[in-house]
C-alpha positions in Angstrom: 0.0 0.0 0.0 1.6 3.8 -0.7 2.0 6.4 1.6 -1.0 8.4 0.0 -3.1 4.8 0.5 -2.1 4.5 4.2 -2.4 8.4 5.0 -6.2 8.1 3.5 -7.1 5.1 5.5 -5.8 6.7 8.5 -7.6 9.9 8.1 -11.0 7.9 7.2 -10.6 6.1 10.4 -9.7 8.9 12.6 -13.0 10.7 10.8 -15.0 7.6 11.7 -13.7 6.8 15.0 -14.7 10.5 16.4 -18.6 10.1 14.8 -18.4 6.8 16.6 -17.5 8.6 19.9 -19.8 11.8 19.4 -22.6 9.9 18.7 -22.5 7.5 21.3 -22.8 10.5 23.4 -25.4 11.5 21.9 -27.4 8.0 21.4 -27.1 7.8 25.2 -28.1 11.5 26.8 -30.7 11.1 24.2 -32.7 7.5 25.3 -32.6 9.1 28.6 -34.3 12.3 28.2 -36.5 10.6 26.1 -37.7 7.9 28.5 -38.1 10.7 31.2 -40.1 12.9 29.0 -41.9 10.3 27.5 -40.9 11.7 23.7 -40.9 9.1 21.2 -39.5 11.7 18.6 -36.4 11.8 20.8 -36.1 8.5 21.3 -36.3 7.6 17.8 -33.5 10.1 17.6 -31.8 8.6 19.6 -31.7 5.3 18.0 -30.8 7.4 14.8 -27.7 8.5 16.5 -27.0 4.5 17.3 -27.1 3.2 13.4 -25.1 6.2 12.8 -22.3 5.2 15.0 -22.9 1.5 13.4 -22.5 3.1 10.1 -19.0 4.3 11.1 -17.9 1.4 12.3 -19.2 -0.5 9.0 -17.1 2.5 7.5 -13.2 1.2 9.5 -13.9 -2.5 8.8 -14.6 -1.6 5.1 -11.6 0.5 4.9 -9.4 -2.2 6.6 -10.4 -4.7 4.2 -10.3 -2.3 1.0 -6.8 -2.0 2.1 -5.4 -5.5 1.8 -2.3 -6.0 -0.5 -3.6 -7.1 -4.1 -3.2 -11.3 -4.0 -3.4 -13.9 -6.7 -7.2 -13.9 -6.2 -7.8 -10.6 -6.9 -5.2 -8.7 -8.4 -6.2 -5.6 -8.7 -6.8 -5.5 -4.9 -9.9 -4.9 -2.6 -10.5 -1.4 -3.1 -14.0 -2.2 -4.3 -15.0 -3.6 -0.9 -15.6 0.2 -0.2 -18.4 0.7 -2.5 -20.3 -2.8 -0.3 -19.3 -0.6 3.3 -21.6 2.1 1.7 -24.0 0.0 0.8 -24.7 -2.0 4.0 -24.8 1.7 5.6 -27.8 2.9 3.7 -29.5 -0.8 4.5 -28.9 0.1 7.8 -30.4 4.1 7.4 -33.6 2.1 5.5 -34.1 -0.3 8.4 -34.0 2.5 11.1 -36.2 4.3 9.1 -38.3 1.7 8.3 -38.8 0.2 12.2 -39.0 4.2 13.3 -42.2 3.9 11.1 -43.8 1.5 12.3 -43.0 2.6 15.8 -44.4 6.0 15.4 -47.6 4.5 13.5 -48.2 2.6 16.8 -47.8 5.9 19.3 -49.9 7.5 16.4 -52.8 4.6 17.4 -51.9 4.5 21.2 -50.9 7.9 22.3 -48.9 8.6 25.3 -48.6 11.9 26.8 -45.2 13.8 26.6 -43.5 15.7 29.5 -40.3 18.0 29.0 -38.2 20.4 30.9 -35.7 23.0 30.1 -33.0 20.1 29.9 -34.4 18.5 27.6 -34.9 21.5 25.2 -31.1 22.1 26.4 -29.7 18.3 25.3 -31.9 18.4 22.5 -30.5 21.8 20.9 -27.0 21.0 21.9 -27.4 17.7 19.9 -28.9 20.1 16.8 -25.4 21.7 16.6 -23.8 18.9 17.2 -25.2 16.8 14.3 -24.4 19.9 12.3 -20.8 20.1 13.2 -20.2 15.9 12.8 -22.2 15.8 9.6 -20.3 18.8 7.8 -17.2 17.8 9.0 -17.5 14.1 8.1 -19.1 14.8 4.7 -16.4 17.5 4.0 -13.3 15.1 4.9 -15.1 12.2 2.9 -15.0 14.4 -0.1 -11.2 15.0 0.3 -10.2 11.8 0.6 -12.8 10.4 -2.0 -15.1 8.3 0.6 -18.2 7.2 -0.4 -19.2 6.1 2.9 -17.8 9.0 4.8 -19.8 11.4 2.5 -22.8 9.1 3.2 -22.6 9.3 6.9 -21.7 13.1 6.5 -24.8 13.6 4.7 -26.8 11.0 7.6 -25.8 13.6 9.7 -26.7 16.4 8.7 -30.2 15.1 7.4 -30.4 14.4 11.3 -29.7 17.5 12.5 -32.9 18.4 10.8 -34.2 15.7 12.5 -33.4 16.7 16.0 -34.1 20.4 15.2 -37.9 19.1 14.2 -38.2 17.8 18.3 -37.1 21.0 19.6 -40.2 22.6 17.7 -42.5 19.9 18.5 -41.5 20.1 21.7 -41.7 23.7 22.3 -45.4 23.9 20.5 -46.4 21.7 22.6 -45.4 23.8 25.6 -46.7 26.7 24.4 -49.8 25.6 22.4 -50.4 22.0 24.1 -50.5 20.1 20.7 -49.1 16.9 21.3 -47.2 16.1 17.6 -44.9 13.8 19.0 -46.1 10.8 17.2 -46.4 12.5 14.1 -43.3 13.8 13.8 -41.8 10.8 14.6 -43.8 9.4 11.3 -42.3 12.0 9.5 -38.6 12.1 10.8 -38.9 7.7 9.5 -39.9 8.6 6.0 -37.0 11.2 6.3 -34.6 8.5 7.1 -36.4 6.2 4.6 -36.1 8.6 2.0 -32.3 9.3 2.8 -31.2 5.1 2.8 -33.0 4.5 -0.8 -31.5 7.6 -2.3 -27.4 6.5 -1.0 -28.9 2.8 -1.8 -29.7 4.1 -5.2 -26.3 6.1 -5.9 -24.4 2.9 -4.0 -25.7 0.0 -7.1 -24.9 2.9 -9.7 -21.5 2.7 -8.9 -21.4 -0.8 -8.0 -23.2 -1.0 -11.6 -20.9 1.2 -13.0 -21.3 4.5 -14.3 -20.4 6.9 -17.2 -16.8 8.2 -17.0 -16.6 11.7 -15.5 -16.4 14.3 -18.1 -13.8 16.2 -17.1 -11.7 13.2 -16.3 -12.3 11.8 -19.9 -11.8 15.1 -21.6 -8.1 15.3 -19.6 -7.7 12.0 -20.8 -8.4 12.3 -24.1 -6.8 16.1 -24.3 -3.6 15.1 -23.0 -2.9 11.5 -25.0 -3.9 13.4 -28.0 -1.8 16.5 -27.4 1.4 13.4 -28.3 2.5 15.0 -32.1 1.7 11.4 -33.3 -2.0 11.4 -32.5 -4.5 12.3 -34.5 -7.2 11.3 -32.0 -8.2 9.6 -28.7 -11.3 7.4 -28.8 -13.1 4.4 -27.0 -11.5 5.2 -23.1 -13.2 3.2 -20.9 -11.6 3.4 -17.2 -12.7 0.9 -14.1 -12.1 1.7 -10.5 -11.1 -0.5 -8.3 -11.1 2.2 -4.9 -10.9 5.5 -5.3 -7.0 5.4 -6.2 -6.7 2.6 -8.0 -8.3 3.5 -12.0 -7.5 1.3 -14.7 -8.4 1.7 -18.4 -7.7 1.6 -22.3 -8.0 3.8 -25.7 -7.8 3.8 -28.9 -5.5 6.2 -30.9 -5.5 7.2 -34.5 -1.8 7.0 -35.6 0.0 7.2 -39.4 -0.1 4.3 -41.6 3.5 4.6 -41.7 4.7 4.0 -38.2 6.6 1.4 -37.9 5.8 -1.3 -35.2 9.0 -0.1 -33.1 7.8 3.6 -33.3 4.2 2.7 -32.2 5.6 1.1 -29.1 7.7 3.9 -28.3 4.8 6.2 -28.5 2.7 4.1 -26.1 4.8 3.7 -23.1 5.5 7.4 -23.4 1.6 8.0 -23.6 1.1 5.5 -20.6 3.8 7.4 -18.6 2.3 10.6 -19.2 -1.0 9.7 -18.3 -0.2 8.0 -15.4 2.3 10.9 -13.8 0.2 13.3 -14.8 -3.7 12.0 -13.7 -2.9 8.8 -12.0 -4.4 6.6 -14.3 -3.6 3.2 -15.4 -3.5 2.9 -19.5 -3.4 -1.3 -19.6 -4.1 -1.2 -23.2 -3.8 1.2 -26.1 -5.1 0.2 -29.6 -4.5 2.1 -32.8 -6.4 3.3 -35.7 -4.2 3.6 -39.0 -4.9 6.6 -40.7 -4.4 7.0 -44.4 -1.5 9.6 -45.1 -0.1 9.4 -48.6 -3.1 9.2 -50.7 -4.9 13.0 -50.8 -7.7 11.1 -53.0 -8.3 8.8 -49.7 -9.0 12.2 -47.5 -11.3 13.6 -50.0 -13.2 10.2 -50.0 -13.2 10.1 -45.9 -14.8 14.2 -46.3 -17.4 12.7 -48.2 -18.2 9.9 -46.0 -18.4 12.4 -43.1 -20.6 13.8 -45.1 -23.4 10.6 -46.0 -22.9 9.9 -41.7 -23.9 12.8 -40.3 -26.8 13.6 -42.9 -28.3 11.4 -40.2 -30.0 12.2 -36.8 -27.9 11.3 -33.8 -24.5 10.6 -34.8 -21.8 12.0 -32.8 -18.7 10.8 -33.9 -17.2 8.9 -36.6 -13.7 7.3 -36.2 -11.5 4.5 -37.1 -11.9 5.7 -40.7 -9.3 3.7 -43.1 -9.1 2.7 -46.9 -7.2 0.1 -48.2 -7.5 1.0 -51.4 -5.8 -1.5 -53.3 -8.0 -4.7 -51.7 -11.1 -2.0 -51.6 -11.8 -2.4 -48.3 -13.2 0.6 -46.2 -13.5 0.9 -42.1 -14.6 2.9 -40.1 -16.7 2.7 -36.7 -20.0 5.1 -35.5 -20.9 6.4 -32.5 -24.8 7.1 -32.0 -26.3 8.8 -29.1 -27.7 6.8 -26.5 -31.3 9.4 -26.7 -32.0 7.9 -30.0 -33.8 5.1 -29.4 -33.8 3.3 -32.6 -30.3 4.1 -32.9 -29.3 0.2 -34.6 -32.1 1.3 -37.6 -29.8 4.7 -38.2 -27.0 2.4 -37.9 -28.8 0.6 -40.8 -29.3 3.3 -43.2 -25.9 4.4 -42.8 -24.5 1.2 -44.1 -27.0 1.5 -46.8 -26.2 4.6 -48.2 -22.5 3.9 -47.7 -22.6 0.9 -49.5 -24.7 2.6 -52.5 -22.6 5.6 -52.6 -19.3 3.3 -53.0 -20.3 0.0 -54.5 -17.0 -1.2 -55.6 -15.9 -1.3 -52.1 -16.0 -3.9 -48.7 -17.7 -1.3 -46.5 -17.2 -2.6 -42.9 -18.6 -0.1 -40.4 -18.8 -0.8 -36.5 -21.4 0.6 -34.1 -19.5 2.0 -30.8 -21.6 2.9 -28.1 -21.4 6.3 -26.4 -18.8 5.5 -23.6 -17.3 8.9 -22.6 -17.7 12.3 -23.5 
């Protein structure tokens, strides 16, 4: 593991290790004042502050095992493991929110009559700033060091310092006014949490899924391994994560038919180099697109082409575009946008009116999907 890799581990555990501790605290002056006051909204608070504390501790063992040295088994290491740690924490948010529910449903059926004091205004409010405090600082240090689960936490957080703030009102109303809203509220603070676990449940499988490679990160990609004098194009980068510093991928590059193999090599490893030194990414592979260089006759041909593709709704690219002109055999692969939805009929016609427009030639076009801006 590298220093970076250690130092992150040790400041996600440190992060988690003080929301363990703070809430705790909290969990625990909370279930009291919220047996003596007979407040199920507090109490259901309090168990909020208990699967939080869970949540960080789900948070250490995930990063511990994330951490493990890369073995024959898997390779590429156990970074991964990070994305299941935040996905076990929303279960967790969903299930407190769920059994909240049905808890508050019941004093909703069965009312019981609340009784507070100024201490428990007091507690309650100091828990208010507290949550605000944990939950910013969590969800900001998360960000830094790329944590899903500490941003998840760091967002729990802060969604329960809304929560807590929503007993202090219920509470004073019902010294002032005498409405009893406890149970209520309660109802309301579980669909909260509800709410909260499907949404991180929802971004968790996306990831876990595997989403579409962020913009700016493909454009650098793609910017810098084209900026190489050889290149006359970077297409087709997919990248994989395996942890948040671990991000593997490959490209294609367009290249001059007259590179010899020797040169081509060269040019990768210096491409791989740069991109790794310069955005810590991992090229594995790098496949080329020849592009016709010595023929002018071949570059009005490819203008034309250009020309029949994008007479057609959706395309967004076209690339890989070679002639061998002496076995007539033309190439070339299209990318269509994922909003059309009959984009394999466009493909169709393409082929169709490539195929009539040169007729003499083996017109072999590929359909690439839309992988990365």
């Amino acid at each position: 593991m590298s220093v970076k890799a250690k130092s992150r581990d040790q400041i996600i555990i440190r992060t988690s290790i003080i929301g363990i501790a703070a809430n705790i605290f909290l969990a625990g002056f909370k279930a009291f004042v919220g047996i003596l006051s007979n407040s199920i909204a507090i109490v259901l608070d309090a168990v909020n502050n208990l699967s939080d504390a869970l949540s960080s501790v789900i948070t250490i063992v995930g990063t511990k095992l994330a951490g493990r040295a890369p073995d024959k088994k898997h390779p590429l290491g156990y970074g991964r493991i990070e994305y299941l740690s935040a996905a076990i924490i929303s279960v967790i948010v969903l299930y407190a929110g769920v059994t909240s529910f049905t808890e508050s449903v019941r004093k909703i059926i069965h009312p019981e009559t609340p009784d507070y004091s100024a201490i428990t205004l007091v507690i309650v409010a100091a828990g208010v700033l507290v949550k605000i405090l944990l939950g910013r600082y969590v969800k900001a240090t998360g960000e830094k060091v790329e944590s899903d689960s500490l941003v998840a936490s760091g967002s729990d957080a802060l969604n329960d310092s809304i929560i807590s703030a929503s007993t202090l009102v219920a509470a004073l109303l019902y010294i002032k006014a005498g409405w009893s809203l406890e149970a209520w509220l309660g109802a309301v603070i579980s669909i909260v949490i509800i709410k909260s676990g499907l949404e991180m449940l929802r971004d968790t499988i996306s990831q876990i899924l595997g989403e579409r490679i962020d913009k700016d990160i493909s454009v650098a990609v793609k910017q810098l391994v084209s900026s190489f004098p050889e290149v006359n194009g970077a297409y087709d980068l997919f990248l994989h994560t395996y942890g948040p510093e671990k991000t593997i991928g490959s490209v294609h590059i367009e290249i001059p038919d007259t590179m010899t193999a020797y040169e081509i090599d060269t040019l990768e490893r210096r491409i791989q180099r740069e991109v790794f030194a310069k955005l810590g990414i991992i090229l594995a592979g790098i496949s080329i697109y020849s592009v016709n260089s010595l023929d002018p006759e071949i570059t009005r041909i490819k203008d034309h082409v250009n020309e029949l593709v994008f007479a057609h709704p959706g395309v967004l690219q076209t690339h890989g575009f070679y002639v061998n002109a002496e076995d007539k055999i033309m190439n070339m692969d299209i990318v269509i946008d994922f909003a059309q939805k009959n984009g394999t009929e466009i493909f169709g016609r393409i082929v169709n009116d490539l195929k009539e427009a040169y007729p003499d030639y083996d017109v072999q076009v590929t359909l690439d999907a839309d992988v990365s801006d």
